[in-house]
MMTF fields as JSON, N, C-alpha, C and O atoms, coordinates in Angstrom:
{
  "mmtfVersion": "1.0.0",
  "mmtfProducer": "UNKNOWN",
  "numBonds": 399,
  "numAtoms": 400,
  "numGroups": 100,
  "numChains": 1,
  "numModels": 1,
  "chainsPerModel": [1],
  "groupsPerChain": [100],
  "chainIdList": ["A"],
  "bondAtomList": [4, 2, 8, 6, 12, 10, 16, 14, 20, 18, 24, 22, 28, 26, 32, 30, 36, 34, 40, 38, 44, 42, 48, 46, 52, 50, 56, 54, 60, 58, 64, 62, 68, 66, 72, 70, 76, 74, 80, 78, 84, 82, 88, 86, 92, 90, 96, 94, 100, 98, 104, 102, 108, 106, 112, 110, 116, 114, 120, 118, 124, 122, 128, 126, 132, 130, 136, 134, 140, 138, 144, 142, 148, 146, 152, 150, 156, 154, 160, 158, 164, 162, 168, 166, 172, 170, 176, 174, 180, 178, 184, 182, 188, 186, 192, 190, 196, 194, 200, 198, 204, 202, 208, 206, 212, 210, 216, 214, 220, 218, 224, 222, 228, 226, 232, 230, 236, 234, 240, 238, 244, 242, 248, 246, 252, 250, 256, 254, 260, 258, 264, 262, 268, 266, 272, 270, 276, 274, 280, 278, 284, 282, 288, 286, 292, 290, 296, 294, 300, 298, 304, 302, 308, 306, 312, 310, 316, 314, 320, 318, 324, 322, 328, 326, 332, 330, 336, 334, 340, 338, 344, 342, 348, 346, 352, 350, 356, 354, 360, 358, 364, 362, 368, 366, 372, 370, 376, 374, 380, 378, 384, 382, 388, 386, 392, 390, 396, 394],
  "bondOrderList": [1, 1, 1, 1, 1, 1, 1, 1, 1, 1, 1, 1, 1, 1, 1, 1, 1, 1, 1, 1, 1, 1, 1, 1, 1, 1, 1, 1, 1, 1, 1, 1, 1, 1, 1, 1, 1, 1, 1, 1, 1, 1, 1, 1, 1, 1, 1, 1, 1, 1, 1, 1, 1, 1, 1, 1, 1, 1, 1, 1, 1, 1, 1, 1, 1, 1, 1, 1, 1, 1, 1, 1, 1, 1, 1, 1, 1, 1, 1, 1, 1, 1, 1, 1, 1, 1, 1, 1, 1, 1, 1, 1, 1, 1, 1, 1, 1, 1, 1],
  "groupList": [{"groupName": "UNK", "atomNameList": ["N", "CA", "C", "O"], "elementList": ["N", "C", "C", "O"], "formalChargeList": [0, 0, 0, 0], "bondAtomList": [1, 0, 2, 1, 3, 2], "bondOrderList": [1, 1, 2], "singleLetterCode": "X", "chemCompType": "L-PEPTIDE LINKING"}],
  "groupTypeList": [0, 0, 0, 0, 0, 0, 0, 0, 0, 0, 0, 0, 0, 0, 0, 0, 0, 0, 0, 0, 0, 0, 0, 0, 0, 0, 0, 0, 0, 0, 0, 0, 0, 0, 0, 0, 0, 0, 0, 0, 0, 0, 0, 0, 0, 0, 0, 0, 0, 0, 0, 0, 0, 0, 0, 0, 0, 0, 0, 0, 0, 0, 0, 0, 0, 0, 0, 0, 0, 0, 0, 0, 0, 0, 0, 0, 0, 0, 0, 0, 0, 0, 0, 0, 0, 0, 0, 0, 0, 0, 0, 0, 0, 0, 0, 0, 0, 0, 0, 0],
  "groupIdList": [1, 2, 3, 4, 5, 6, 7, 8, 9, 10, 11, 12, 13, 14, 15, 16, 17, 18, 19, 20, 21, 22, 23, 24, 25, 26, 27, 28, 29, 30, 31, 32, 33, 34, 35, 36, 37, 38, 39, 40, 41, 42, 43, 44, 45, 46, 47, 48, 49, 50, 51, 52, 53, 54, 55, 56, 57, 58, 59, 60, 61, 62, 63, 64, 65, 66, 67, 68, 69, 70, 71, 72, 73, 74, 75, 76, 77, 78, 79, 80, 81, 82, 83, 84, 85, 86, 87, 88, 89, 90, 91, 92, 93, 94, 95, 96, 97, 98, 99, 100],
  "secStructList": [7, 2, 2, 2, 2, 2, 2, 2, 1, 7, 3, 3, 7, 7, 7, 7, 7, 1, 1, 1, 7, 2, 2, 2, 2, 2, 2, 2, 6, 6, 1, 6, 6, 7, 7, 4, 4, 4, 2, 2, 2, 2, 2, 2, 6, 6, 1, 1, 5, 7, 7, 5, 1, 1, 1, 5, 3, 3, 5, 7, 4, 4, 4, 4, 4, 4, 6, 2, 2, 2, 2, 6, 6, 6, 2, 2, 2, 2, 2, 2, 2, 2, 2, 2, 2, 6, 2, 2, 2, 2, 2, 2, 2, 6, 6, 2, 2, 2, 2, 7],
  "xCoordList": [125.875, 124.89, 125.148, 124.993, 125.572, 125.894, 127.021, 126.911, 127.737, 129.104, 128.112, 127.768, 127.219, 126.919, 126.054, 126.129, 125.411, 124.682, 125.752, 125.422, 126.93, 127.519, 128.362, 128.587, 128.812, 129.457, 128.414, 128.815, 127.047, 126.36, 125.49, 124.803, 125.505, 124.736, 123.598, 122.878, 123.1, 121.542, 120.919, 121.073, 119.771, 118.946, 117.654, 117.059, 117.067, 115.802, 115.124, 115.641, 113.586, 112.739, 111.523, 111.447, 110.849, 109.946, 108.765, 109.278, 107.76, 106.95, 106.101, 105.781, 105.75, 105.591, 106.537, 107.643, 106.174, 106.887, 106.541, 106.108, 106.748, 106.893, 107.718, 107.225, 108.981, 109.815, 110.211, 111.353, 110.002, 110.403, 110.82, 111.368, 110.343, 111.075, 112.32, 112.907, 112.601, 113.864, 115.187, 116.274, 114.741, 116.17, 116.342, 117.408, 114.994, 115.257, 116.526, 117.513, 115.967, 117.223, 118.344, 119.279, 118.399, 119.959, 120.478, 121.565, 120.084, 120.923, 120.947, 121.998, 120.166, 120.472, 121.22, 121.722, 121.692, 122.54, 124.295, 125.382, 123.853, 125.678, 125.712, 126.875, 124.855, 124.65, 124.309, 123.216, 125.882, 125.125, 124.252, 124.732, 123.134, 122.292, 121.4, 120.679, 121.422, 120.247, 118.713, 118.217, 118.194, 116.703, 115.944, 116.774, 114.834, 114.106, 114.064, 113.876, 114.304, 113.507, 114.982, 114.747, 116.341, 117.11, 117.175, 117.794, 116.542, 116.642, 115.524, 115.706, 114.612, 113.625, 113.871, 113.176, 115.381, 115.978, 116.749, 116.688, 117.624, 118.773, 117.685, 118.318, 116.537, 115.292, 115.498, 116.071, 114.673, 114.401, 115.372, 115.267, 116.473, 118.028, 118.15, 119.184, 117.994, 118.215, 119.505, 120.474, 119.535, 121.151, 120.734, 121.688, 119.547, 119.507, 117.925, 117.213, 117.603, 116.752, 115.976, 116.516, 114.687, 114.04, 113.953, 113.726, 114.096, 114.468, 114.156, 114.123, 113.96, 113.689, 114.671, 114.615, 115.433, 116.381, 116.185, 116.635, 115.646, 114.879, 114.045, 113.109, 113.97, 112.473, 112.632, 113.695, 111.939, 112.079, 112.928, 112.631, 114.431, 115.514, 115.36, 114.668, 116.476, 117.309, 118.194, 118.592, 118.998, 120.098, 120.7, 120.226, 122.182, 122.476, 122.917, 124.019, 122.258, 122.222, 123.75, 123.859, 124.477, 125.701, 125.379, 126.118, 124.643, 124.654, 123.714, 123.842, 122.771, 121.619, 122.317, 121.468, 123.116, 123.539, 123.445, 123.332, 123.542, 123.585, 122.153, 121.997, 120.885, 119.879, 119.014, 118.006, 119.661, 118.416, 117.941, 116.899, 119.111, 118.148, 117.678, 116.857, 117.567, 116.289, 115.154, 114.116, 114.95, 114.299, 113.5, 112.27, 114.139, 113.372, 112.888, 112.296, 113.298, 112.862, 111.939, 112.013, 110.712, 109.184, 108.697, 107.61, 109.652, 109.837, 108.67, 107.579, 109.087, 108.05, 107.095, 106.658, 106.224, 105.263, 104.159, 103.252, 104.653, 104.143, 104.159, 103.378, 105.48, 105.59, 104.586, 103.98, 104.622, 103.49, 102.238, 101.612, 102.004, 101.002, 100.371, 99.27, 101.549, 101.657, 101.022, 100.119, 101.946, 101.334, 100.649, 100.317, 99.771, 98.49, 97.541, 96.894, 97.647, 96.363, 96.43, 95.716, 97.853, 98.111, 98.3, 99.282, 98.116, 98.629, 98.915, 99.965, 97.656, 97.834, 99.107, 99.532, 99.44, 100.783, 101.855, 102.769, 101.691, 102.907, 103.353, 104.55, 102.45, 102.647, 103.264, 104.267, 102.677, 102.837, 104.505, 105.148, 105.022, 106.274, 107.182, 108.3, 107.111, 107.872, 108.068, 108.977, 106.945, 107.065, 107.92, 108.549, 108.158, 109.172, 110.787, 111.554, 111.212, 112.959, 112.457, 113.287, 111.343, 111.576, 110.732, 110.776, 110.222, 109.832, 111.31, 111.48, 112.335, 113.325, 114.561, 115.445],
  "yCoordList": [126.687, 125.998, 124.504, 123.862, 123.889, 122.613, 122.36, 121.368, 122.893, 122.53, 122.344, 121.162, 123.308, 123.589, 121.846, 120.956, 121.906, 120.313, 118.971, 117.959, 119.108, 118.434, 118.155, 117.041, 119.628, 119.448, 118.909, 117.916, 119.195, 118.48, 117.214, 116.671, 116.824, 115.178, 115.283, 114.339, 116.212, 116.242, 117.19, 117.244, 118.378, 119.007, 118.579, 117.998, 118.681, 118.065, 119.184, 120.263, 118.702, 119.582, 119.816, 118.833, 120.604, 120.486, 121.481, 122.397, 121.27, 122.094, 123.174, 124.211, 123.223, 124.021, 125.478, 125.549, 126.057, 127.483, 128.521, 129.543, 128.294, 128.991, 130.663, 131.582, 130.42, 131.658, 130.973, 131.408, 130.371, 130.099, 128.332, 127.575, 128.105, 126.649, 126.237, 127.112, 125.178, 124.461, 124.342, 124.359, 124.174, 123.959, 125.512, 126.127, 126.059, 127.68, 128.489, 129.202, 128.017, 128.916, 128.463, 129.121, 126.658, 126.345, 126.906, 127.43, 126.984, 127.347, 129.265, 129.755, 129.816, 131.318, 131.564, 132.688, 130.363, 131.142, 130.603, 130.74, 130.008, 129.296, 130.348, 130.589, 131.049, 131.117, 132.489, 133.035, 133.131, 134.419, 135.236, 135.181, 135.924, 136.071, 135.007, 135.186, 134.361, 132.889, 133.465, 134.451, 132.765, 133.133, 132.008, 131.13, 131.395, 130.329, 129.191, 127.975, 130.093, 129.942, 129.06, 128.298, 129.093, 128.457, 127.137, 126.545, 126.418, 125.265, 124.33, 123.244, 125.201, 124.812, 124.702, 124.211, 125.398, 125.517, 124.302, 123.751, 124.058, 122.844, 121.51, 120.534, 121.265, 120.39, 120.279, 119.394, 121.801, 121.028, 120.563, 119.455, 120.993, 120.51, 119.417, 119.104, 118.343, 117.531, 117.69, 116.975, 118.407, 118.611, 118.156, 118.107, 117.823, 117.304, 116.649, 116.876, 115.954, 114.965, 115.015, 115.498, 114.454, 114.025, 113.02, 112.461, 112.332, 111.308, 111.454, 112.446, 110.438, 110.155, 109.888, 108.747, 110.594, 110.099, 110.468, 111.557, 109.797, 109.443, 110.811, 110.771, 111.867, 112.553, 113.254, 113.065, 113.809, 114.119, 115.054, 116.055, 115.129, 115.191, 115.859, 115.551, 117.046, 117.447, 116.986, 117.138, 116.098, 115.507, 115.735, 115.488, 116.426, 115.825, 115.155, 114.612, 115.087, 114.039, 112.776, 111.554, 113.631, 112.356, 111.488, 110.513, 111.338, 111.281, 109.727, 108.845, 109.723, 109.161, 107.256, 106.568, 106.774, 105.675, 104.662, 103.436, 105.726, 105.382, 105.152, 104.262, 105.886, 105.992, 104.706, 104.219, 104.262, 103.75, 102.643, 102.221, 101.614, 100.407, 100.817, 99.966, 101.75, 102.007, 102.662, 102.074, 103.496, 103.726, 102.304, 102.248, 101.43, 100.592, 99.079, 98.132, 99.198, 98.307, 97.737, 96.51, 98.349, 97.844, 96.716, 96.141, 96.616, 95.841, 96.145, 96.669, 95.757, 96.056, 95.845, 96.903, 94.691, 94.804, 96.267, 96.846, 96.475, 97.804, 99.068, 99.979, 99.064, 99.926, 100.003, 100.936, 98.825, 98.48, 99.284, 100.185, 98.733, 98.699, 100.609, 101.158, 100.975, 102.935, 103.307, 104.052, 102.424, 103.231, 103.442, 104.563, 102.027, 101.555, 102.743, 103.534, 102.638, 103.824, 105.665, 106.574, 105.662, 106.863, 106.972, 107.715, 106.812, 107.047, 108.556, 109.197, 108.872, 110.362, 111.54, 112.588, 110.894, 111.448, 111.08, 111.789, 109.719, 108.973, 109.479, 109.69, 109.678, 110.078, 111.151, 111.213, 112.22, 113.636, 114.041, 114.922, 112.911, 113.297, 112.476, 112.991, 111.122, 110.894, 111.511, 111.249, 112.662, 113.342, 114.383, 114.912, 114.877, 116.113, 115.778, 116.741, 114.726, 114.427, 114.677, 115.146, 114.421, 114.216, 115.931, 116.377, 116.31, 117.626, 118.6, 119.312, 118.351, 118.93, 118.849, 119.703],
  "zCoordList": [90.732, 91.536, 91.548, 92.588, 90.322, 90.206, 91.219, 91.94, 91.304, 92.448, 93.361, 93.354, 94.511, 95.812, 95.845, 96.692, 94.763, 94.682, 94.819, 95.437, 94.221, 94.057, 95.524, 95.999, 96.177, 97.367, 98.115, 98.721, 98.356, 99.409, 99.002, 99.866, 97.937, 97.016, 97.3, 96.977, 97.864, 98.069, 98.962, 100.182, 97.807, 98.979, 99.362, 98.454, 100.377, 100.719, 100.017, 99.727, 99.717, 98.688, 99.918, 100.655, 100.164, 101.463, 100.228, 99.586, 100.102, 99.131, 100.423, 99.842, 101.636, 102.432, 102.485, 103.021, 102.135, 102.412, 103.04, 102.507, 104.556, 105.263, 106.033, 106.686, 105.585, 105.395, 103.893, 103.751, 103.01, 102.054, 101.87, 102.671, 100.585, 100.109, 101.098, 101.734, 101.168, 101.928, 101.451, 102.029, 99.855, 98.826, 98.686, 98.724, 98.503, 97.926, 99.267, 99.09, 100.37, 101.793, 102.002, 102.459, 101.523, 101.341, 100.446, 100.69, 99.486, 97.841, 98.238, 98.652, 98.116, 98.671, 99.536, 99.521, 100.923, 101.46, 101.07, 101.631, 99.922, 99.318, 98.295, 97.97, 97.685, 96.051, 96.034, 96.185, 95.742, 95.643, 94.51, 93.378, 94.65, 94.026, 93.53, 92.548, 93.917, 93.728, 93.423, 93.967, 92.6, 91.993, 92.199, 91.959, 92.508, 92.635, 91.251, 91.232, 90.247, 89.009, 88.452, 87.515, 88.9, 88.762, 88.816, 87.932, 89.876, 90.42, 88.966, 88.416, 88.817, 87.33, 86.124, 85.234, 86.062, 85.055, 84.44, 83.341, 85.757, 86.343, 86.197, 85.796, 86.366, 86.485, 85.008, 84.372, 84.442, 82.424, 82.144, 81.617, 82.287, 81.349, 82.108, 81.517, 83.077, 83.202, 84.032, 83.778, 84.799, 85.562, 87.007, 87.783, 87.521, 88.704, 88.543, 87.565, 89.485, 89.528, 91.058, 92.053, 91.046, 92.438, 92.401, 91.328, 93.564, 94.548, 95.878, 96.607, 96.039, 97.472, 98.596, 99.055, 99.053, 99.79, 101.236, 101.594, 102.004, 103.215, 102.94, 103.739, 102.261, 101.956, 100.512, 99.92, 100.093, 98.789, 98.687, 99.339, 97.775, 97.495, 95.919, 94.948, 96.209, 94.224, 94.524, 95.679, 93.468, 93.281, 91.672, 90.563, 92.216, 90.473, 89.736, 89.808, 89.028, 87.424, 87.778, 87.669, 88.119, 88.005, 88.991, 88.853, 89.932, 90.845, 90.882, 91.731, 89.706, 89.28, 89.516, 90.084, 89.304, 89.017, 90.297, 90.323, 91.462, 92.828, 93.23, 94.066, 92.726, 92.915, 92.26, 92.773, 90.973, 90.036, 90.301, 89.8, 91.676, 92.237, 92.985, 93.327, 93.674, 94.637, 93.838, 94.141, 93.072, 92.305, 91.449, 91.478, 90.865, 90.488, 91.317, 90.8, 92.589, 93.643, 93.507, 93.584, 93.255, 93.694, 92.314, 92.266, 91.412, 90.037, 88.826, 89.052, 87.674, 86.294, 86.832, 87.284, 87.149, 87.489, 88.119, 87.521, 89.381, 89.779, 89.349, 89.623, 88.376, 87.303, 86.17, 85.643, 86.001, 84.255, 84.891, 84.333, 86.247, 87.008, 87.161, 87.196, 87.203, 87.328, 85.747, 85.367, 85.074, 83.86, 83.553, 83.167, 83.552, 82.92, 83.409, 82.723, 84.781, 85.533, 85.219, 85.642, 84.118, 84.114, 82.726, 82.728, 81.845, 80.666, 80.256, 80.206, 79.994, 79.414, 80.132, 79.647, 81.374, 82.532, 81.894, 81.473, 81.821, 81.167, 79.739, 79.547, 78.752, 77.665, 77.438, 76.727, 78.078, 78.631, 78.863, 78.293, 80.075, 80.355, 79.457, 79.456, 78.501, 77.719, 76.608, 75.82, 76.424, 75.275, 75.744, 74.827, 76.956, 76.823, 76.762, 76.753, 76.73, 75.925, 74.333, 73.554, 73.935, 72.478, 71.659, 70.513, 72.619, 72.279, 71.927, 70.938, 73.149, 72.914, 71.971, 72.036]
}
């Protein structure tokens, strides 16, 4: 699955599922025997990432270096600014690298 990500640098993520997820009908029709539950898998381990790439995007992990000034654009400030209003979120997801 990592190759099919890798040959195309990015699937769009559409959470509407209509005949099905968006990433779920690209990846099923490269991937034979493809399971949904894969792409969640590739997520915990850290093998691909969301992003925004003109819409919400899986990308993988190697891929991340290209992403991280646009990702941190909007500067600390608005960041500090995220946290503050979110903590118990924030806490939540920095605890799962160290859970593992």
């Amino acid at each position: 699955m990592l190759e099919v990500f890798s040959r195309l640098g990015s699937i769009q993520v559409d959470p509407i599922a209509v005949a099905g997820r968006s990433h779920d009908l690209v990846l099923h029709a490269r991937v034979a025997g493809y399971e949904s539950a894969w792409c969640d898998v590739l997520y915990e381990h850290g093998e691909i990432f969301e992003v925004t790439n003109k819409a919400l995007s899986l990308v993988p992990t190697s891929e991340f270096p290209w992403f991280r000034l646009g990702i941190g654009r909007k500067g600390p400030r608005f960041h500090a600014g995220v946290l503050a209003e979110n903590v118990a979120v924030a806490e939540r997801v920095l605890g799962l690298p160290r859970a593992k």
